[in-house]
CHARMM internal coordinates of N, CA and C (Angstrom, degrees):
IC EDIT
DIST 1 N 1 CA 1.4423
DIST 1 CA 1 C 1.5202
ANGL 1 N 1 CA 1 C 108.48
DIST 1 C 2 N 1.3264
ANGL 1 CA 1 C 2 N 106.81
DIHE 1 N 1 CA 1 C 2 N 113.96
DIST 2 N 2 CA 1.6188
ANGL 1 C 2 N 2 CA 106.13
DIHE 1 CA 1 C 2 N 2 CA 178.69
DIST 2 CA 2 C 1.4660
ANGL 2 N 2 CA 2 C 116.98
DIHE 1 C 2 N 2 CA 2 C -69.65
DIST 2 C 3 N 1.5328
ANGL 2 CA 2 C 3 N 120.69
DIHE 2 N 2 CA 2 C 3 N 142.16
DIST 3 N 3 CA 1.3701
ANGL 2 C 3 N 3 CA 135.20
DIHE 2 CA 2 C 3 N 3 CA 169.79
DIST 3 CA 3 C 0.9824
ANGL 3 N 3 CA 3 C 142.20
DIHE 2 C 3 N 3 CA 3 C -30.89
DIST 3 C 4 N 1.5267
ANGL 3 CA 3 C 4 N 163.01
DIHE 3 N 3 CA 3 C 4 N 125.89
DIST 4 N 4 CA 1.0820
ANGL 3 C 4 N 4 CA 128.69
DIHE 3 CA 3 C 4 N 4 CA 173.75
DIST 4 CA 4 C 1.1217
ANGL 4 N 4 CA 4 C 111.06
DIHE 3 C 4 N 4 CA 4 C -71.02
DIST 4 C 5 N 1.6662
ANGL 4 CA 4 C 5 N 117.43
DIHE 4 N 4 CA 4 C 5 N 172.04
DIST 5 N 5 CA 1.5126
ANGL 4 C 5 N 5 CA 113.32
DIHE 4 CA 4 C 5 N 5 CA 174.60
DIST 5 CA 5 C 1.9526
ANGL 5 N 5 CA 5 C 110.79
DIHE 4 C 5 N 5 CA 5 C -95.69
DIST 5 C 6 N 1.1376
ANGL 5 CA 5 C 6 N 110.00
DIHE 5 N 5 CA 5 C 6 N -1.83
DIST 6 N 6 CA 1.7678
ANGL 5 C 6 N 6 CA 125.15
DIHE 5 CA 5 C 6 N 6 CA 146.26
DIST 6 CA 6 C 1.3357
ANGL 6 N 6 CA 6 C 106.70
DIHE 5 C 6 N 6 CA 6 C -48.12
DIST 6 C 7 N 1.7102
ANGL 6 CA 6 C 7 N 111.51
DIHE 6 N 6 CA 6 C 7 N -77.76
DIST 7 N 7 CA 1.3101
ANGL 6 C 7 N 7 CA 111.23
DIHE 6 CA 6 C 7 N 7 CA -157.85
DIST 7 CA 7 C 1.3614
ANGL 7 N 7 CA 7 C 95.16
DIHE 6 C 7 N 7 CA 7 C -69.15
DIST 7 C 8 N 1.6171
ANGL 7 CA 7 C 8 N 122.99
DIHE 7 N 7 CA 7 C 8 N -45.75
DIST 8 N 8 CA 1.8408
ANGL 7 C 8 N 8 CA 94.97
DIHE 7 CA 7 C 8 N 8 CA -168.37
DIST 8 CA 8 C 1.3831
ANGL 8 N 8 CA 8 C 113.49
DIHE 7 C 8 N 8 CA 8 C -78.18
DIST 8 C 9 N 0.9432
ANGL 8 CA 8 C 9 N 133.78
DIHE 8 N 8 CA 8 C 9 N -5.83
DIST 9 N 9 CA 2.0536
ANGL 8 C 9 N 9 CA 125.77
DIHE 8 CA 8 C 9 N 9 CA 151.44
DIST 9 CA 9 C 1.4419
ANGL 9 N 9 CA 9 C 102.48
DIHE 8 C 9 N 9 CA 9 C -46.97
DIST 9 C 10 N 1.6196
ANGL 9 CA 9 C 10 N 116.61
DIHE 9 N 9 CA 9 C 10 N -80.30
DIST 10 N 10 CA 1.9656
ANGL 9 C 10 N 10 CA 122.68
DIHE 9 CA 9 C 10 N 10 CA 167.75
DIST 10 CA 10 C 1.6970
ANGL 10 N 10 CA 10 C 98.88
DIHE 9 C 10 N 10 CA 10 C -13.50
DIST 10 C 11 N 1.3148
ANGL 10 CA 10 C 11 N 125.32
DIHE 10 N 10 CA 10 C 11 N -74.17
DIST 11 N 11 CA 1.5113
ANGL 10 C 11 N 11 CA 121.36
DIHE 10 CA 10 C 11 N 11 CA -160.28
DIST 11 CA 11 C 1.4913
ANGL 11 N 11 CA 11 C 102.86
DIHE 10 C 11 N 11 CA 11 C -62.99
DIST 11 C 12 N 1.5357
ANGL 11 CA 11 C 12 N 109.37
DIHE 11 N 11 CA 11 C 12 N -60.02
DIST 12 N 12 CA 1.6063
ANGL 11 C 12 N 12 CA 105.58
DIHE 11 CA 11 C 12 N 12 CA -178.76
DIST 12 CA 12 C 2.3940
ANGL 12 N 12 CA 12 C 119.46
DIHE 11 C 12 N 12 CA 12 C -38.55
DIST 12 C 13 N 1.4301
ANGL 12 CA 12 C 13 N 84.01
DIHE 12 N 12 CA 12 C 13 N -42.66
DIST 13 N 13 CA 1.1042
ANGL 12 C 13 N 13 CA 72.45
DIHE 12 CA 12 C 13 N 13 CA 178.48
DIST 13 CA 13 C 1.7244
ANGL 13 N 13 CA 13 C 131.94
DIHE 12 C 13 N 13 CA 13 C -110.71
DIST 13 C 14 N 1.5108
ANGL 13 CA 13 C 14 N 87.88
DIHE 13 N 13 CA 13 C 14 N 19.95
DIST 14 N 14 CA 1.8385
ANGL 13 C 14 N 14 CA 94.04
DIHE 13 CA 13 C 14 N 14 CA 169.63
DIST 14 CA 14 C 1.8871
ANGL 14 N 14 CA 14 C 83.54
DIHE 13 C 14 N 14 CA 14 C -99.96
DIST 14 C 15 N 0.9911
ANGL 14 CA 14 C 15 N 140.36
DIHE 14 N 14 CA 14 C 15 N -37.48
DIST 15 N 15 CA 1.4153
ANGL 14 C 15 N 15 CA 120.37
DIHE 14 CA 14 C 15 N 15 CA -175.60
DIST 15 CA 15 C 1.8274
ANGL 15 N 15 CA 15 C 111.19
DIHE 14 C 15 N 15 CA 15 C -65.22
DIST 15 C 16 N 1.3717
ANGL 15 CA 15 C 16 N 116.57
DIHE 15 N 15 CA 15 C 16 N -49.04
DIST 16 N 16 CA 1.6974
ANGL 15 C 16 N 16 CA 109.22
DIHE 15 CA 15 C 16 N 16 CA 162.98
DIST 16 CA 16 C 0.9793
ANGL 16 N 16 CA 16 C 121.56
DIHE 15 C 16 N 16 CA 16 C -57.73
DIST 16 C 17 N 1.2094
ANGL 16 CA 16 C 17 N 123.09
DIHE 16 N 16 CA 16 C 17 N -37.31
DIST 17 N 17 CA 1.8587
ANGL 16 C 17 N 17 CA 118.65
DIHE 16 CA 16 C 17 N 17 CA 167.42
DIST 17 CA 17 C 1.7364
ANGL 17 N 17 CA 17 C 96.14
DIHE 16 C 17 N 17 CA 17 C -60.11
DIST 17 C 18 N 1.3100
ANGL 17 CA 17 C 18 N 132.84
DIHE 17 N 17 CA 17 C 18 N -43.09
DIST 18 N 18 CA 1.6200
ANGL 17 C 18 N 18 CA 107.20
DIHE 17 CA 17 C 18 N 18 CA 178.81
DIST 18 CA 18 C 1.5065
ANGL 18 N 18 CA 18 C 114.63
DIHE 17 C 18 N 18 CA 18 C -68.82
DIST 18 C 19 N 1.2474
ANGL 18 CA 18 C 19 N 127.67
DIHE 18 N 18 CA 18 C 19 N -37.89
DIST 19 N 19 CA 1.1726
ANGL 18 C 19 N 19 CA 138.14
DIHE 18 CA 18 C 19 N 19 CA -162.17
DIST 19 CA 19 C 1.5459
ANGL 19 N 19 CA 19 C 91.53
DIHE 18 C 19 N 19 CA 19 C -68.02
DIST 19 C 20 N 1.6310
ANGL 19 CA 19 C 20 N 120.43
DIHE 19 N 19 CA 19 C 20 N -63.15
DIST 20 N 20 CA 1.7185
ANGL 19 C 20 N 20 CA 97.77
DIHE 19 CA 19 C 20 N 20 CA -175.91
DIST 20 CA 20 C 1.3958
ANGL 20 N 20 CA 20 C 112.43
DIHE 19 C 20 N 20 CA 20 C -84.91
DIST 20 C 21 N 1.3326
ANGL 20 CA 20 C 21 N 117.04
DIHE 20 N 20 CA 20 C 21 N 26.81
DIST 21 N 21 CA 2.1346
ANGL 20 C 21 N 21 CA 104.69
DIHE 20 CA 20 C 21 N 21 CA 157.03
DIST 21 CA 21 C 1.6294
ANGL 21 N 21 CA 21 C 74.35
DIHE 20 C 21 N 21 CA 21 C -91.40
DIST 21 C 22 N 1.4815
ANGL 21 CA 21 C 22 N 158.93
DIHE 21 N 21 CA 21 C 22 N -82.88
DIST 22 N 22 CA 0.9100
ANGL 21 C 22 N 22 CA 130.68
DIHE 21 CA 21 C 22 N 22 CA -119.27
DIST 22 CA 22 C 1.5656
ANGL 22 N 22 CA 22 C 108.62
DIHE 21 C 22 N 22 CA 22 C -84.21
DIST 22 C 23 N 1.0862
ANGL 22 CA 22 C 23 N 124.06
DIHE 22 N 22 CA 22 C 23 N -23.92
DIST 23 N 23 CA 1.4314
ANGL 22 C 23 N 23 CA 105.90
DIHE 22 CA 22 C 23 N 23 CA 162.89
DIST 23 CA 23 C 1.3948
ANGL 23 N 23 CA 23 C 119.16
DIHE 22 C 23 N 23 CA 23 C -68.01
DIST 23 C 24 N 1.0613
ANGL 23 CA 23 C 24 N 129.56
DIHE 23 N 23 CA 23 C 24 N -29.96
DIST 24 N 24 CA 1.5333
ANGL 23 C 24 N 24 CA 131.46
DIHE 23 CA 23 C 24 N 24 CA 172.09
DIST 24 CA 24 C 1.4879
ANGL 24 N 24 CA 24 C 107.99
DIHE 23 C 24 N 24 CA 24 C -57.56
DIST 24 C 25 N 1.1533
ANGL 24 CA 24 C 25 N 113.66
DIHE 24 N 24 CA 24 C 25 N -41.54
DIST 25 N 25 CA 1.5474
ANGL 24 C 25 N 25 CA 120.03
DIHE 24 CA 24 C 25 N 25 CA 176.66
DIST 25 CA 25 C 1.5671
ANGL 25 N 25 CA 25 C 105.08
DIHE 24 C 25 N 25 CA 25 C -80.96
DIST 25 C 26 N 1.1061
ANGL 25 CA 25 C 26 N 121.56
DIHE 25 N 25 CA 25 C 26 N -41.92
DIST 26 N 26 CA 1.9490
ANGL 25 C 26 N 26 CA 93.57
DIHE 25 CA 25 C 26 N 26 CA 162.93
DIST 26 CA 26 C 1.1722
ANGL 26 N 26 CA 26 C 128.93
DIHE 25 C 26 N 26 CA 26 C -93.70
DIST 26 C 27 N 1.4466
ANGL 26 CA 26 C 27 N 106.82
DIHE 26 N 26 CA 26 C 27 N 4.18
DIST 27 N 27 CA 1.8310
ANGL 26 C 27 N 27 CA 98.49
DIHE 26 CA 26 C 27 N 27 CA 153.54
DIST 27 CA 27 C 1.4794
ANGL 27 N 27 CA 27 C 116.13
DIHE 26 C 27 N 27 CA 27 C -91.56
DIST 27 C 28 N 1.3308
ANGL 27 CA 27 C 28 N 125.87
DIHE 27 N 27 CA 27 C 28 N 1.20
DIST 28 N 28 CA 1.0867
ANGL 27 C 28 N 28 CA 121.99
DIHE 27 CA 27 C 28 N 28 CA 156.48
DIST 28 CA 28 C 1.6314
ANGL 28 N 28 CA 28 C 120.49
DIHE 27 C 28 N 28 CA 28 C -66.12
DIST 28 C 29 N 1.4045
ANGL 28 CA 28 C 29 N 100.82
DIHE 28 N 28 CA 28 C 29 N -64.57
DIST 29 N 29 CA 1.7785
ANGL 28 C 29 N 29 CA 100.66
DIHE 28 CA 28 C 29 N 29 CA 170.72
DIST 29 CA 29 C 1.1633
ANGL 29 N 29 CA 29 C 120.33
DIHE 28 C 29 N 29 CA 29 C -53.14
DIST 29 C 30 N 1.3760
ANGL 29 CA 29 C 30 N 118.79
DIHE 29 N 29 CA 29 C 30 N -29.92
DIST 30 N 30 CA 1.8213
ANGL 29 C 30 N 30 CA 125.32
DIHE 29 CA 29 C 30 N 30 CA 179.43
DIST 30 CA 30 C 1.8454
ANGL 30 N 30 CA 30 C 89.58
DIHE 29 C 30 N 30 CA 30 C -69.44
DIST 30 C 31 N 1.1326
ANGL 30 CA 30 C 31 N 134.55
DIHE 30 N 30 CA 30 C 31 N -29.73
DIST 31 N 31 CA 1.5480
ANGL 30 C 31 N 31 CA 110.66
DIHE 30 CA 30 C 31 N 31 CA -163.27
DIST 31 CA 31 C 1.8100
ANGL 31 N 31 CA 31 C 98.46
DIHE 30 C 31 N 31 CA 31 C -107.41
DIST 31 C 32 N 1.0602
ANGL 31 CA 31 C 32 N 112.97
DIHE 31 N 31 CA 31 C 32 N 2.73
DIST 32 N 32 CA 1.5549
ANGL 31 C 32 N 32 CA 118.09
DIHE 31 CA 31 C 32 N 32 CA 170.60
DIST 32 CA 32 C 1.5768
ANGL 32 N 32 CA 32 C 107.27
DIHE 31 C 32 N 32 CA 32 C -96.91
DIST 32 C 33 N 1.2002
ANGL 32 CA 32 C 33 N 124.04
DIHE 32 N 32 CA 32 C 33 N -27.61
DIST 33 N 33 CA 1.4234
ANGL 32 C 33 N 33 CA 124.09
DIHE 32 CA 32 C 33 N 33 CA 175.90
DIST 33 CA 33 C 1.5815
ANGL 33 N 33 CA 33 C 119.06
DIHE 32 C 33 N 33 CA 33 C -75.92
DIST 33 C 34 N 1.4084
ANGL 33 CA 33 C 34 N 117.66
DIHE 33 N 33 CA 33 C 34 N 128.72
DIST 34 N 34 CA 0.8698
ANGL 33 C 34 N 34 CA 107.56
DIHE 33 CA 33 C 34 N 34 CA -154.39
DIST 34 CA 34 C 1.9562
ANGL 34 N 34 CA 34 C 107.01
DIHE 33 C 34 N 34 CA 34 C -87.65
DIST 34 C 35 N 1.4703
ANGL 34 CA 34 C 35 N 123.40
DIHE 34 N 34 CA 34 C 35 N 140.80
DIST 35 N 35 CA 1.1840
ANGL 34 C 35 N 35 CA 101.37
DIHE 34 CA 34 C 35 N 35 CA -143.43
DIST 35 CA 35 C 1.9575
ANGL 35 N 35 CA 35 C 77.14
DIHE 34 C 35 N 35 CA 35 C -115.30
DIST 35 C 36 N 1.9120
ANGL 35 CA 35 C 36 N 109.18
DIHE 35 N 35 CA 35 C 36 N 149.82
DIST 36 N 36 CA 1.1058
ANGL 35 C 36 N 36 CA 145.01
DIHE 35 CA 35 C 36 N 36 CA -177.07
DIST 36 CA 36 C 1.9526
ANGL 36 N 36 CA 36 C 96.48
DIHE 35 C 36 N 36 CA 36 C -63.22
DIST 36 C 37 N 1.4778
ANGL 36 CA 36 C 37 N 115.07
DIHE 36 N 36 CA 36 C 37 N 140.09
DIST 37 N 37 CA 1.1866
ANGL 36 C 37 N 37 CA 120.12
DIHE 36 CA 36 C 37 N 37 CA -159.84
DIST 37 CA 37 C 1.6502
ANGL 37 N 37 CA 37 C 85.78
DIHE 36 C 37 N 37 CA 37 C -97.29
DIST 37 C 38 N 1.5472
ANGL 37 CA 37 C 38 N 132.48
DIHE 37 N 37 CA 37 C 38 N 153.88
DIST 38 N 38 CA 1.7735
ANGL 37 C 38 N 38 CA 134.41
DIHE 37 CA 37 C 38 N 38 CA -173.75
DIST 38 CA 38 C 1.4499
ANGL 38 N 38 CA 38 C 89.99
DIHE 37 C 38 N 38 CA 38 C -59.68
DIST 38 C 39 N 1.4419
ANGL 38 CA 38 C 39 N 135.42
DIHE 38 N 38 CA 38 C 39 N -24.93
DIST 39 N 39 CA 1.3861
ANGL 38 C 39 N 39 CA 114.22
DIHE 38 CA 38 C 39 N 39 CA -148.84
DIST 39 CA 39 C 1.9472
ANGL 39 N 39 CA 39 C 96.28
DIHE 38 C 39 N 39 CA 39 C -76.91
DIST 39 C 40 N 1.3402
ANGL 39 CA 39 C 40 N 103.34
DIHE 39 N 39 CA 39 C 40 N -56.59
DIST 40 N 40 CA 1.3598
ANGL 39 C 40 N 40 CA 111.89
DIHE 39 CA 39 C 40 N 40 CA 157.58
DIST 40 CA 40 C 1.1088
ANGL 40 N 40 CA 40 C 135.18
DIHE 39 C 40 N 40 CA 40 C -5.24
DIST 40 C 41 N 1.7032
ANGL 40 CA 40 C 41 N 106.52
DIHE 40 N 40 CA 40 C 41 N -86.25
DIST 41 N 41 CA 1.6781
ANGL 40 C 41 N 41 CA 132.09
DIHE 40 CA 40 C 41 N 41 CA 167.18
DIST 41 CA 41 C 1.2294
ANGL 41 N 41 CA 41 C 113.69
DIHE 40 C 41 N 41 CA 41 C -49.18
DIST 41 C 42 N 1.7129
ANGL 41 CA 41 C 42 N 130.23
DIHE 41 N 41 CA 41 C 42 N -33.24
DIST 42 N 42 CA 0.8704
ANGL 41 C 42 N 42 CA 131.08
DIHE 41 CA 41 C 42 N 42 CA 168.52
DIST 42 CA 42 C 1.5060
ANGL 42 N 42 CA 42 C 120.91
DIHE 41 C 42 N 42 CA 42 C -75.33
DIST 42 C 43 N 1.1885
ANGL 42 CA 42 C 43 N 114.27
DIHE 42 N 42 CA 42 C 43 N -40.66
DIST 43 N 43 CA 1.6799
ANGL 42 C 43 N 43 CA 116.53
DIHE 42 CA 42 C 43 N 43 CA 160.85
DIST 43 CA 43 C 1.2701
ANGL 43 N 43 CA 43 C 136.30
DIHE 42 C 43 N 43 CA 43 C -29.86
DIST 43 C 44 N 1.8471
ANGL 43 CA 43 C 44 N 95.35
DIHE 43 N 43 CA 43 C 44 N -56.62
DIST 44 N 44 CA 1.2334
ANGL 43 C 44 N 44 CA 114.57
DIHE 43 CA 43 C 44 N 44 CA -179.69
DIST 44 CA 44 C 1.6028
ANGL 44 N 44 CA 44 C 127.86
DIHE 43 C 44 N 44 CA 44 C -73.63
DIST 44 C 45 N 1.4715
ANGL 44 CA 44 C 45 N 104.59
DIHE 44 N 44 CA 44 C 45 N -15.24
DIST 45 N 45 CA 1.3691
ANGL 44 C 45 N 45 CA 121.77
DIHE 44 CA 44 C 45 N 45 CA 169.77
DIST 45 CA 45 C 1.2662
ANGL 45 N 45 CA 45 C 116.22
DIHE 44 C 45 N 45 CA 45 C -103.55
DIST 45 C 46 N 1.4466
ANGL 45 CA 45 C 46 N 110.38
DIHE 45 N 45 CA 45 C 46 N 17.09
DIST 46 N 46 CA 1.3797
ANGL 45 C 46 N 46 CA 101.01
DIHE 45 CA 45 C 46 N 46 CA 161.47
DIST 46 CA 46 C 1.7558
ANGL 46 N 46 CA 46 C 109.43
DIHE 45 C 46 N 46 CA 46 C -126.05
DIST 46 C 47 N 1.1729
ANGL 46 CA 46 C 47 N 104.06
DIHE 46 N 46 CA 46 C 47 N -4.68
DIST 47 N 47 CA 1.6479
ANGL 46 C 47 N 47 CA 112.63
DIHE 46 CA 46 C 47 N 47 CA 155.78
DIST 47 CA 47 C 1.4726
ANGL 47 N 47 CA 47 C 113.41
DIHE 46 C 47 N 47 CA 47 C -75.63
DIST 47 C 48 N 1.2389
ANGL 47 CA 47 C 48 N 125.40
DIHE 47 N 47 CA 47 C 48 N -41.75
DIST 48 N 48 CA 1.4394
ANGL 47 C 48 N 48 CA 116.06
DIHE 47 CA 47 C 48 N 48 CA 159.94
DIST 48 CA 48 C 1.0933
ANGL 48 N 48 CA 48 C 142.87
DIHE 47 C 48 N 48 CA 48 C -47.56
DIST 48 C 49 N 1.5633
ANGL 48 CA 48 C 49 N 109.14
DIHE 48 N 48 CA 48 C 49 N -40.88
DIST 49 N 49 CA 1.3426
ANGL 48 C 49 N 49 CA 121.85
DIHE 48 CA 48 C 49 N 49 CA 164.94
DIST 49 CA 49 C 1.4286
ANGL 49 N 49 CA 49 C 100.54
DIHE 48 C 49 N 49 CA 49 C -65.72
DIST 49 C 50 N 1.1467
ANGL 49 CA 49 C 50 N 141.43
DIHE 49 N 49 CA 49 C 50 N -45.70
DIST 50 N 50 CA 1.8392
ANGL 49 C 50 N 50 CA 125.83
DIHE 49 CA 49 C 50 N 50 CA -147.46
DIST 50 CA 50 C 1.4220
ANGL 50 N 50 CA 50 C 93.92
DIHE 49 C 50 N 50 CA 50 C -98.08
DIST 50 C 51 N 1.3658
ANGL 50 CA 50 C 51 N 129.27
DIHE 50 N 50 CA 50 C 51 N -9.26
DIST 51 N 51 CA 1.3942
ANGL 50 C 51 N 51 CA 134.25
DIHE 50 CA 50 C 51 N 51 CA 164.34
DIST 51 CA 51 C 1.8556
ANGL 51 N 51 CA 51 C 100.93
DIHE 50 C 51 N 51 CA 51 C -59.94
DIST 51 C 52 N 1.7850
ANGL 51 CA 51 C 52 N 109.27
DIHE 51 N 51 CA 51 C 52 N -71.22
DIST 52 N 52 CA 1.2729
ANGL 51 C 52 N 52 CA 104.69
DIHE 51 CA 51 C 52 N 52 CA 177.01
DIST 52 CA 52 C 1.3452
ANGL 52 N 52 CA 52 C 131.92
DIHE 51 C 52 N 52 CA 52 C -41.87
DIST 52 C 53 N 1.3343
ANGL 52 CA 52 C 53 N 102.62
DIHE 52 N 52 CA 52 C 53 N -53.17
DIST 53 N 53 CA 1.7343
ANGL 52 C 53 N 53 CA 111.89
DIHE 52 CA 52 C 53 N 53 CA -177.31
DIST 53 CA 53 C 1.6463
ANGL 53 N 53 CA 53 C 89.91
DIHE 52 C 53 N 53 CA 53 C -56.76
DIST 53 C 54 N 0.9895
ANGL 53 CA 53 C 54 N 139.41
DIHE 53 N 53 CA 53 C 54 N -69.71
DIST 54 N 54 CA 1.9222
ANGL 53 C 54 N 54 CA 136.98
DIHE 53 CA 53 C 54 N 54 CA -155.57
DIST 54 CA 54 C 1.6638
ANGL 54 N 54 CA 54 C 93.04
DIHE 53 C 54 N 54 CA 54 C -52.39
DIST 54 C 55 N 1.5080
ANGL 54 CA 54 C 55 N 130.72
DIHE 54 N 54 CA 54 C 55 N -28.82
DIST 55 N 55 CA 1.6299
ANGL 54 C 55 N 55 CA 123.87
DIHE 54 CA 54 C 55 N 55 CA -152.62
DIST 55 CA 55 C 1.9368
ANGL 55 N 55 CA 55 C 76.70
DIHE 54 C 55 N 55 CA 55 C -71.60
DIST 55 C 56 N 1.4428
ANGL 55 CA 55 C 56 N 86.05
DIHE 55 N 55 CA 55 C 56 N 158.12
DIST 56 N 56 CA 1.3666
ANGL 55 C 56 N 56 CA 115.80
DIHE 55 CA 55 C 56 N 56 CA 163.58
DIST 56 CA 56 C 1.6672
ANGL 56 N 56 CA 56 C 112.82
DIHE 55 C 56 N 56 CA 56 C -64.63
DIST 56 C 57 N 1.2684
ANGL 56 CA 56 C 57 N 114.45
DIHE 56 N 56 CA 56 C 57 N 136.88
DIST 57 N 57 CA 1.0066
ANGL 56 C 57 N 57 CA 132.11
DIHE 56 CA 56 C 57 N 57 CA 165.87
DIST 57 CA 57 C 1.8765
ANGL 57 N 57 CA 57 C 124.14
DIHE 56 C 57 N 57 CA 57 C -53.21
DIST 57 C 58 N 1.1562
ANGL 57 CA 57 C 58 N 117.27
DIHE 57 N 57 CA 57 C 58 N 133.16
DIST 58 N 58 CA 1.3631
ANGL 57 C 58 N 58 CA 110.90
DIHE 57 CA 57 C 58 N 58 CA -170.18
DIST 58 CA 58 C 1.5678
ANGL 58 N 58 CA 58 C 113.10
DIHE 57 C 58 N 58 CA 58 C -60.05
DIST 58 C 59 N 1.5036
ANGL 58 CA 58 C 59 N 129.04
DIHE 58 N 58 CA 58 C 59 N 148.45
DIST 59 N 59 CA 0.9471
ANGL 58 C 59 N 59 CA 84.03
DIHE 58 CA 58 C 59 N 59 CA -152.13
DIST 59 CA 59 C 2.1690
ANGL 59 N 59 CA 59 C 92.84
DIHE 58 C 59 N 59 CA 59 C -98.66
DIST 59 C 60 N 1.5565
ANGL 59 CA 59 C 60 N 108.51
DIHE 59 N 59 CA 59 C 60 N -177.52
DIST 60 N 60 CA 1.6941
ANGL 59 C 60 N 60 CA 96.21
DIHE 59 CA 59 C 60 N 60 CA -169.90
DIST 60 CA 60 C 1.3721
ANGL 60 N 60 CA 60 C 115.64
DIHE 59 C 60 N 60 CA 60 C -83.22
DIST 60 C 61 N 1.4705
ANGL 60 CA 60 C 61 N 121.00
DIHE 60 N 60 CA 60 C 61 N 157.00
DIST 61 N 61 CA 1.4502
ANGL 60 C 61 N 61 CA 108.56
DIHE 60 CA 60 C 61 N 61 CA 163.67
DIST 61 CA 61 C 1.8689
ANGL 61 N 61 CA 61 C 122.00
DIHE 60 C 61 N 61 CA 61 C -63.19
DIST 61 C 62 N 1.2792
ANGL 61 CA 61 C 62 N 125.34
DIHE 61 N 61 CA 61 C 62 N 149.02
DIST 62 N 62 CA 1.0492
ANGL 61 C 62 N 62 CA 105.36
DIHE 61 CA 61 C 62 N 62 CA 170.69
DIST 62 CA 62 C 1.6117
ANGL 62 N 62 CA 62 C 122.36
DIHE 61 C 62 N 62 CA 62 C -111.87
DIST 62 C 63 N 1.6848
ANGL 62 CA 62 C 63 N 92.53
DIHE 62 N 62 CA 62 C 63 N 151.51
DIST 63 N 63 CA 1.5102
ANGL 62 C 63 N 63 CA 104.45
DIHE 62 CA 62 C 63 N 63 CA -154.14
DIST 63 CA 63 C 1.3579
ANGL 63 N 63 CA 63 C 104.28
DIHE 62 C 63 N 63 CA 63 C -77.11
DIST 63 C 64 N 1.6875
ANGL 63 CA 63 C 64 N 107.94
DIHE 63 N 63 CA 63 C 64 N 139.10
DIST 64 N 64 CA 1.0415
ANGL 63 C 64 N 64 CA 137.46
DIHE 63 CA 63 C 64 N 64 CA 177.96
DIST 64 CA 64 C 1.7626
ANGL 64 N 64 CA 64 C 123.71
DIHE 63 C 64 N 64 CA 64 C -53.69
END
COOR INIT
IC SEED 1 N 1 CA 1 C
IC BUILD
């Protein structure tokens, strides 16, 4: 049984009314969290990398 185009406006817009409480609600926690300064983030991704590069190499299959 097809929809009305009443009721599917009603659905369209009780589902965007959920969609922006939930972005409103994680830009709330995103602006209460306290956020890492670039010097940091950048630190830490460059200890990762020099961690990887130092790991051992996988090691090869050997040829048959």
């Amino acid at each position: 049984m097809p929809m009305s185009d009443y009721a599917l406006a009603q659905l369209a817009n009780e589902r965007l009314a959920h969609a922006r409480e939930v972005a409103a609600r994680r830009a709330l926690v995103r602006s209460l969290t306290p956020r890492r300064s670039l010097r940091i983030r950048l630190g830490g991704v460059l200890v990762a990398l020099g961690r990887r590069l130092l790991a051992e190499p996988a090691p090869q299959p050997a040829a048959s």
